[in-house]
C-alpha positions in Angstrom: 25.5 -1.6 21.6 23.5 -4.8 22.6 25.9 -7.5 23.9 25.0 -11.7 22.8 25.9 -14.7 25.3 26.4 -17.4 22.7 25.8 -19.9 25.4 22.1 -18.8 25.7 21.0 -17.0 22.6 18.0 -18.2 21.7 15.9 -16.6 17.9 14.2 -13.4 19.5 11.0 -13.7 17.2 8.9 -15.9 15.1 8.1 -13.0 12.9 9.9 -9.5 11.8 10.1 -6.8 10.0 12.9 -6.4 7.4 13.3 -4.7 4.4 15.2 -4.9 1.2 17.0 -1.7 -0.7 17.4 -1.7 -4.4 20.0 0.9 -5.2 20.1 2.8 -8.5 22.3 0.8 -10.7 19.7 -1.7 -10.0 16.8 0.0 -11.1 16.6 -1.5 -14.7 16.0 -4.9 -13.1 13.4 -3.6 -10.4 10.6 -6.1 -11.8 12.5 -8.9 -11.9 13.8 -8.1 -8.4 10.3 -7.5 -6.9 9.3 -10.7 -8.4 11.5 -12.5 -7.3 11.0 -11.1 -3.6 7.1 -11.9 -4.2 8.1 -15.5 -5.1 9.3 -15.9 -1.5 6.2 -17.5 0.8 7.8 -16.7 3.8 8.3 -12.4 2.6 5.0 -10.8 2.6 5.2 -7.4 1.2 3.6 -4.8 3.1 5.4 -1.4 1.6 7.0 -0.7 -1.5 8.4 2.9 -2.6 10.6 4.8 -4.5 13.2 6.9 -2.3 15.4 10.1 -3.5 17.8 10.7 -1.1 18.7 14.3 -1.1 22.5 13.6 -1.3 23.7 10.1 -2.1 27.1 10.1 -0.4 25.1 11.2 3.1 22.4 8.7 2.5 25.2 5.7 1.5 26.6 6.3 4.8 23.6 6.5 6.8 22.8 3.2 5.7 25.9 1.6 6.5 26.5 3.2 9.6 23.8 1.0 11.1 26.1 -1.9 9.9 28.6 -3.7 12.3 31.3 -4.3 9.6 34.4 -2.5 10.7 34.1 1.3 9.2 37.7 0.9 6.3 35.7 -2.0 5.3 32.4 -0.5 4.8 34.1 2.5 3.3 36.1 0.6 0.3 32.6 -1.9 -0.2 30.3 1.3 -0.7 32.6 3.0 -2.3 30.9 2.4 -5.9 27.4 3.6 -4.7 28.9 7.0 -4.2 28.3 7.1 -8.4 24.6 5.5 -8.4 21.8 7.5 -9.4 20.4 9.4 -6.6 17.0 7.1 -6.7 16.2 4.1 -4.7 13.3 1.4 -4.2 12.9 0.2 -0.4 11.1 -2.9 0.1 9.7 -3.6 3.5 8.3 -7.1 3.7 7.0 -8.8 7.0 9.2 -12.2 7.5 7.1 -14.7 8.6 9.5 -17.4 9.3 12.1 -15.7 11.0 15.7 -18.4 11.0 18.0 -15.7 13.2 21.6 -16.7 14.4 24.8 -14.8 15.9 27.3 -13.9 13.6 30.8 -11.9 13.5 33.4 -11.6 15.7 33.9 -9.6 19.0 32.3 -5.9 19.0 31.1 -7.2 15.6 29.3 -10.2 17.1 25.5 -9.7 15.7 21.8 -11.3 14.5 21.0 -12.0 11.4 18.4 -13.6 9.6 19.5 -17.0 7.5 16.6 -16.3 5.4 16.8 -12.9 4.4 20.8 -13.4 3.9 19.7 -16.1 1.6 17.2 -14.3 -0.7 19.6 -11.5 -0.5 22.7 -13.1 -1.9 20.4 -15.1 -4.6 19.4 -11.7 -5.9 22.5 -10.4 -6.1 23.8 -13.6 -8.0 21.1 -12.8 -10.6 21.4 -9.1 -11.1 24.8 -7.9 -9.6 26.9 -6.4 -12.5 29.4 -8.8 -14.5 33.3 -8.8 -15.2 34.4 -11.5 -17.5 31.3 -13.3 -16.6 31.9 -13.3 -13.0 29.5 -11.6 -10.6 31.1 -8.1 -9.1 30.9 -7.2 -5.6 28.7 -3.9 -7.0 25.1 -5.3 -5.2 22.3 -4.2 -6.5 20.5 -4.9 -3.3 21.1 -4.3 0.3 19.2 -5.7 3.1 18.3 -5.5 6.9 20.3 -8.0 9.2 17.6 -7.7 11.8 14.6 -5.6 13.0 16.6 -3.0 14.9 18.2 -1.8 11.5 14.5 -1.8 9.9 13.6 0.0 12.4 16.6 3.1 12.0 16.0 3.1 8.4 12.0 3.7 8.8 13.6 6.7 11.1 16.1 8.2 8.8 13.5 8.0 6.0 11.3 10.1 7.7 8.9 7.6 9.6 8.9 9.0 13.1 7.3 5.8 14.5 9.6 3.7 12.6 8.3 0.1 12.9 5.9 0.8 15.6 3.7 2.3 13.0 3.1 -0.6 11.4 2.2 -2.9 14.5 -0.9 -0.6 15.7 -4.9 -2.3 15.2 -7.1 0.5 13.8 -9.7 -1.5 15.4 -9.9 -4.0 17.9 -12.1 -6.2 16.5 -11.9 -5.9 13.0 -8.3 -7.1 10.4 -6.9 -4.3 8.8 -3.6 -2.8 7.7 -1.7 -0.5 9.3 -2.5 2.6 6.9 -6.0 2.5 8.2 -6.4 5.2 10.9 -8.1 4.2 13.9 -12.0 5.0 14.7 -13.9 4.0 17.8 -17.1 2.5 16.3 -19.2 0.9 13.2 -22.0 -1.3 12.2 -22.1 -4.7 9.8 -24.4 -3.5 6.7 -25.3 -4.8 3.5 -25.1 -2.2 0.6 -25.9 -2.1 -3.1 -22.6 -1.8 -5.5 -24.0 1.2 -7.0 -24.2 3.0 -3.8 -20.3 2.1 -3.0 -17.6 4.0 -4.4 -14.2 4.2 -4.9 -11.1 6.8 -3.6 -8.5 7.0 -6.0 -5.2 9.0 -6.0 -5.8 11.9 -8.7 -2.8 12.3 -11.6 -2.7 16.0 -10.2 -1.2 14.6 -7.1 2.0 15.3 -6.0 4.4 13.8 -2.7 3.6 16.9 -0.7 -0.3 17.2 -2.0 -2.1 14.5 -2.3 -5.7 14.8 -4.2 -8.1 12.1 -4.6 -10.9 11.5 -6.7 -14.2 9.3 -6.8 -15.9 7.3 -8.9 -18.3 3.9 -8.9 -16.4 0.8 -9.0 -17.3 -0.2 -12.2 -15.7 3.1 -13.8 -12.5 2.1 -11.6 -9.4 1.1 -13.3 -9.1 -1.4 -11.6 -12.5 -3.3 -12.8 -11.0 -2.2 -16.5 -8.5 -4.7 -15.8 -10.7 -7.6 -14.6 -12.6 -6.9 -18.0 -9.3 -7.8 -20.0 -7.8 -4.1 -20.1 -4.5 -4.2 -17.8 -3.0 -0.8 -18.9 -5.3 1.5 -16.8 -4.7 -0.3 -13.9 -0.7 -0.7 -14.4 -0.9 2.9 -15.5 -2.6 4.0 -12.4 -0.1 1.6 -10.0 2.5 3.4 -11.7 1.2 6.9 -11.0 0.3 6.0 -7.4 4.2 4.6 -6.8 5.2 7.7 -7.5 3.6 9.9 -5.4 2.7 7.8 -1.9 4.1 4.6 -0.5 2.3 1.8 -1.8 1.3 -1.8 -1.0 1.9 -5.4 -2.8 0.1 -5.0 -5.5 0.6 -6.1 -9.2 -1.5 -6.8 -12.4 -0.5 -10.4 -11.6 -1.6 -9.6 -7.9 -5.0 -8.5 -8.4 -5.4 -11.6 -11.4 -4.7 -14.1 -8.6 -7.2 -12.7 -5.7 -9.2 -12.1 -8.7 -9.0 -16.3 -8.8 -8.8 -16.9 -4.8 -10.7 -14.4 -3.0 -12.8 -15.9 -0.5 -14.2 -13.0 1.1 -15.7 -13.1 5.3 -14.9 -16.8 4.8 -12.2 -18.8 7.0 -9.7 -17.4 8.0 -11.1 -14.0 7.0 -14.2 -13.6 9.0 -12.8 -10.0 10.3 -11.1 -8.6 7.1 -14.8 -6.8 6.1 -14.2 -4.2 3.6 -14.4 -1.1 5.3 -16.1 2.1 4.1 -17.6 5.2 5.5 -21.0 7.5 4.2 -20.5 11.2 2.5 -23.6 13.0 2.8 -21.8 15.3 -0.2 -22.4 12.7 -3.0 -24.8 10.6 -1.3 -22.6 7.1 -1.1 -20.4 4.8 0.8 -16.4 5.8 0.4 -14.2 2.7 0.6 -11.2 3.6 2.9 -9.4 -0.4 2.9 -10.6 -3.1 0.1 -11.1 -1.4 -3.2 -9.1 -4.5 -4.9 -12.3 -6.8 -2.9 -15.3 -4.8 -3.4 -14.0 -4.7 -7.7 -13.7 -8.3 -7.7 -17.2 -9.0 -5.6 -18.9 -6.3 -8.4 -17.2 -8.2 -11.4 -18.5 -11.4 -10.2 -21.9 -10.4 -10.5 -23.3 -9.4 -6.6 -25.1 -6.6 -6.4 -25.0 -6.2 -2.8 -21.6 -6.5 -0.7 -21.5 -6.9 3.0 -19.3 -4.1 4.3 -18.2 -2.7 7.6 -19.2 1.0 8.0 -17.4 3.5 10.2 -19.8 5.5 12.4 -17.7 7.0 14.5 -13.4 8.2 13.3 -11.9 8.5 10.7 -12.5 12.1 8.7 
């Protein structure tokens, strides 16, 4: 139990991690829901998955055992998710303009995020079931209070790092997401589109076996839809979603950095796009900015400017 001196309680961070849960009588209004949680400057987010808990009742109270309502109370609010669908969507989104303050009484005293509290109960306005045109108390959406409970939740799903996994650098002096695994050396090179290619989730993969295949970028579903052909690309966003843990991205997504990218330019000197050679078919395999290396091919260049691994990463 962690134990707050009102008197000199001061916001612990400028930045967290927190996540949102959509449960499954929410499902039907997921897109909405994600959009709205795009919408919100201040959320970035950096994981988005489907969940099926094994057993609903055990997973309900998982959840809200890392709550600090009294237990009656928490038992009689979650009462209606014991007859949800056994399917979830969990949302973890990195808040970068973190507004925490002590709430509750006593042994129920705790930190909380004005913000996420805020987004939370606008959600639930919007897509919470109706009675007589009233909003129910049956939320569609359940949220973090503060890091700690991220940080249990990335535990009890299976994450055995929990929120430390998503704080390491790959590489010390290159930006890249967390996914990346880390490698000890590469080299700045400038390579012909033709010679780059893309690694994309195969349909025959499953959660437990994942397959990939390759292909050149312009063969790539995702330059289908910078040509004016979304459904590939939605299609294969869907597939993906449903086998792996995936990050923010959206036909809408890709349209807009499609618009904005302004690749190795300030403030993304670092962010190269990062690939590594396979003797087997002769060609540079992109392991982070397929989305980058699409759009730099669509706009015409012939050669892109890439970071290759020499050293890590299998």
């Amino acid at each position: 139990m962690h134990l707050y001196n009102d008197s000199n309680f001061k916001p612990l961070a400028k930045q967290r991690l927190d996540y949102f849960l959509i449960w499954g009588h929410g499902l039907d209004c997921k897109k909405e829901i994600i959009d709205f949680l795009r919408a919100e400057k201040a959320l970035n987010i950096i994981l988005l998955f489907e969940y099926y808990p094994g057993n609903i009742h055990k997973f309900v109270k998982k959840i809200y055992s890392h709550d600090y309502a009294p237990f009656q109370h928490l038992k009689d609010k979650t009462r209606y998710l014991l007859k949800t669908p056994s399917r979830v969507i969990i949302i973890l989104v990195k808040n970068l303009d973190v507004c925490e303050v002590l709430v509750g009484n006593g042994m129920f005293r705790h930190i909380e995020c004005e913000r996420i509290v805020r987004v939370k109960n606008k959600i639930r306005d919007a897509f919470n079931p109706r009675e007589n045109n009233k909003r129910t108390e049956h939320h569609v959406i359940h949220a973090s209070d503060n890091e700690e409970q991220t940080h249990r939740l990335l535990l009890d799903i299976g994450c055995k790092n929990g929120i430390n996994a998503f704080h390491h650098k790959p590489n010390s002096l290159l930006d890249l997401p967390y996914h990346v695994n880390p490698f000890h050396s590469f080299r700045i090179q400038s390579i012909p589109v033709s010679k780059i290619h893309c690694r994309l989730l195969s349909p025959e993969s499953t959660k437990s076996d994942l397959k990939v295949d390759q292909c050149r970028l312009t063969d790539s579903p995702h330059c289908a839809c910078l040509n004016g052909d979304p459904t590939r690309y939605k299609s294969y966003l869907d597939m993906a979603s449903k086998v792996r843990e995936c990050d923010n991205h959206s036909v809408e997504n890709f349209l807009l950095l499609n618009k904005n990218l302004k690749y190795l330019e300030t403030p993304y000197e670092s962010s190269y796009i990062l690939v590594k050679y396979c003797t087997e078919s002769n060609c540079f395999l992109i392991f982070d900015g397929l989305h980058r290396a699409v759009i730099l091919t669509h706009q015409g260049y012939k050669k892109i400017t890439v970071a290759v691994i020499t050293q890590g990463i299998s």
